[in-house]
C-alpha positions as CSV (number, residue, x, y, z in Angstrom):
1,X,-9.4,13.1,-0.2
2,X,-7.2,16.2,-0.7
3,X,-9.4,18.9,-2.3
4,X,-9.3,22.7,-1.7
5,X,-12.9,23.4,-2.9
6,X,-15.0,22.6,0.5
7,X,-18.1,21.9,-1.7
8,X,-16.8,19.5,-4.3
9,X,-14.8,17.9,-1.4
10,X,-17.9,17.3,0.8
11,X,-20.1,16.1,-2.4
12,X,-17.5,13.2,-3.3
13,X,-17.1,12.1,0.0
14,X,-20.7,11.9,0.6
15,X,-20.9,9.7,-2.5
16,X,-17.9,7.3,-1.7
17,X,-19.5,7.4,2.0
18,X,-22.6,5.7,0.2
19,X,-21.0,3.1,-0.6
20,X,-19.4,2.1,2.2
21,X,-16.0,3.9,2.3
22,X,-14.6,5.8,5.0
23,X,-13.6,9.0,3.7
24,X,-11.3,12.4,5.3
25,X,-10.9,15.3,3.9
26,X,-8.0,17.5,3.3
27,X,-8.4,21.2,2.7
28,X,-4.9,22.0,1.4
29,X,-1.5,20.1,0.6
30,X,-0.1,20.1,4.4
31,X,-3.7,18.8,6.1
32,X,-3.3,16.0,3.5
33,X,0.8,15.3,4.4
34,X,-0.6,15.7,8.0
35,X,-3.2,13.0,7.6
36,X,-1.4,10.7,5.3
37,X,1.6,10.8,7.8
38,X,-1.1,9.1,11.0
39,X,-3.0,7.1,8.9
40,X,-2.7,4.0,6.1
41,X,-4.9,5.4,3.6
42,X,-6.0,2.4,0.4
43,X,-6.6,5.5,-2.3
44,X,-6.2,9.2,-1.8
45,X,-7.6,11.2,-4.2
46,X,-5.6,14.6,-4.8
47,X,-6.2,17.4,-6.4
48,X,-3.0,19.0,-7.9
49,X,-3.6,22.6,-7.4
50,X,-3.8,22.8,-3.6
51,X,-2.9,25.7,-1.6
52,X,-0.1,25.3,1.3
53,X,1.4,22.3,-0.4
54,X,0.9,22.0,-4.2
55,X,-0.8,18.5,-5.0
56,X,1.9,17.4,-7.0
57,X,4.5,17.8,-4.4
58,X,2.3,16.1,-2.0
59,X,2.5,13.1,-4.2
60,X,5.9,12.9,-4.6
61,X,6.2,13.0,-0.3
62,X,3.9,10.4,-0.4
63,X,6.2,7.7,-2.9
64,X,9.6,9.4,-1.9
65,X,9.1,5.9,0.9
66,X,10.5,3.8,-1.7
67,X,10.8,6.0,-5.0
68,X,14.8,5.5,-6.1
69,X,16.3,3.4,-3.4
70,X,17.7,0.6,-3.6
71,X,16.1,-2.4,-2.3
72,X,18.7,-5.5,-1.1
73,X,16.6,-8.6,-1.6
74,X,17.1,-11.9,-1.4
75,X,16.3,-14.1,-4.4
76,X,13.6,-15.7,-2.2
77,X,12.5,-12.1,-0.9
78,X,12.3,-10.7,-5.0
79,X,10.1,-13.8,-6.2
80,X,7.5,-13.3,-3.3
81,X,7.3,-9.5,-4.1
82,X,7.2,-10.3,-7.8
83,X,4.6,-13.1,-7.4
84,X,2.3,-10.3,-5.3
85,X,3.0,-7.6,-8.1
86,X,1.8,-10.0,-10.8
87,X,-1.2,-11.2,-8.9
88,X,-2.6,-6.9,-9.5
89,X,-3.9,-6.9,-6.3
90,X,-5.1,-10.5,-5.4
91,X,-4.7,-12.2,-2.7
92,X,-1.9,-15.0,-3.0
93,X,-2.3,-17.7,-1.0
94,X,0.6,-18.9,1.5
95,X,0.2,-22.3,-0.1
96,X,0.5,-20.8,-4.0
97,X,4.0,-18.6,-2.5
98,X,5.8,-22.0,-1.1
99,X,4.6,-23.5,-4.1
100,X,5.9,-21.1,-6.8
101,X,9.0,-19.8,-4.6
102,X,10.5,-22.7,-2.7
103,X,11.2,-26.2,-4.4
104,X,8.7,-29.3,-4.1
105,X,10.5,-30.5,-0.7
106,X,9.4,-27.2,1.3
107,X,7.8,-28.2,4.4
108,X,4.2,-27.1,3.8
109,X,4.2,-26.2,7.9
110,X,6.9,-24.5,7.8
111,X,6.8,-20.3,8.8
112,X,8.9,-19.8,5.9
113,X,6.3,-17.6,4.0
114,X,5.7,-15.7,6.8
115,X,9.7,-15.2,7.8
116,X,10.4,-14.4,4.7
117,X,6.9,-11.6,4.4
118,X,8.1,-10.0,7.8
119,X,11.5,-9.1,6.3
120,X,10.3,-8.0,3.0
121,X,8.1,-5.7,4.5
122,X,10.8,-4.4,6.7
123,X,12.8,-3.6,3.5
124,X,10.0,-2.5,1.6
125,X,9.3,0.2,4.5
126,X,6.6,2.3,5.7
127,X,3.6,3.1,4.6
128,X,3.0,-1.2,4.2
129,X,2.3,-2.5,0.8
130,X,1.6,-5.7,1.8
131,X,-1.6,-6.9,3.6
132,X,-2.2,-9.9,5.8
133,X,-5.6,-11.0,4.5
134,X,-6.6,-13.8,7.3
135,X,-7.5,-17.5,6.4
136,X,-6.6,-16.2,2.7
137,X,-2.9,-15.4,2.1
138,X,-1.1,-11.8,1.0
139,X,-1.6,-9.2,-1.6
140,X,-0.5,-5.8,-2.6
């Protein structure tokens, strides 16, 4: 959480604390470029008018990973990462991606799913957008 006001910043992270999240907290615009550039945050919550850094050039920082370049994918490579898109966030089983992406004579064993995840993620870059979820499959 990026938020100038110590107080406020303490009282929302104690809430989200309470249930269950771990939370850090970012005084101004550089602590939270500092912290986002070491750690894989799920949600930051920023407050535009920071000092150091305003908030909203800390969010574009944050999506200037990907924002406006040009991703080379294979067709096989653009129907996984559509499939994940449309799924908003569920996880999409291995099984469902070989089903939907490859035809019927894919070899169900095969580590073609998880070939074709590894490079994906490679092109889509860093911070990862796609999650290994054990014994379940992939989301975004």
């Amino acid at each position: 959480m990026a938020e100038d006001h110590v107080k406020l910043a303490e009282a929302v992270a104690a809430g989200l604390r309470r249930e269950g999240m771990a939370v850090d907290i970012a005084l101004d615009g550089q602590q939270a470029l500092d912290r986002a550039s070491v750690t894989d945050y799920d949600v930051i919550v920023l407050d535009r008018d920071l000092p150091e850094v305003h908030g909203d050039e800390v969010c574009r920082h944050l999506v200037a990973t990907r924002a406006g370049r040009r991703l080379d994918l294979t067709v096989k490579e653009f129907a996984v990462l559509q499939l994940l898109l449309e799924a908003q966030g569920a996880v999409v089983p291995a099984e469902q991606l070989l089903e939907k992406v490859w035809d019927e004579m894919a070899d169900p064993f095969t580590t073609t799913v998880k070939a074709t995840i590894h490079r994906l993620r490679a092109k889509l870059g860093d911070p990862p957008i796609i999650h290994n979820i054990p014994q379940a499959g992939y989301r975004i």
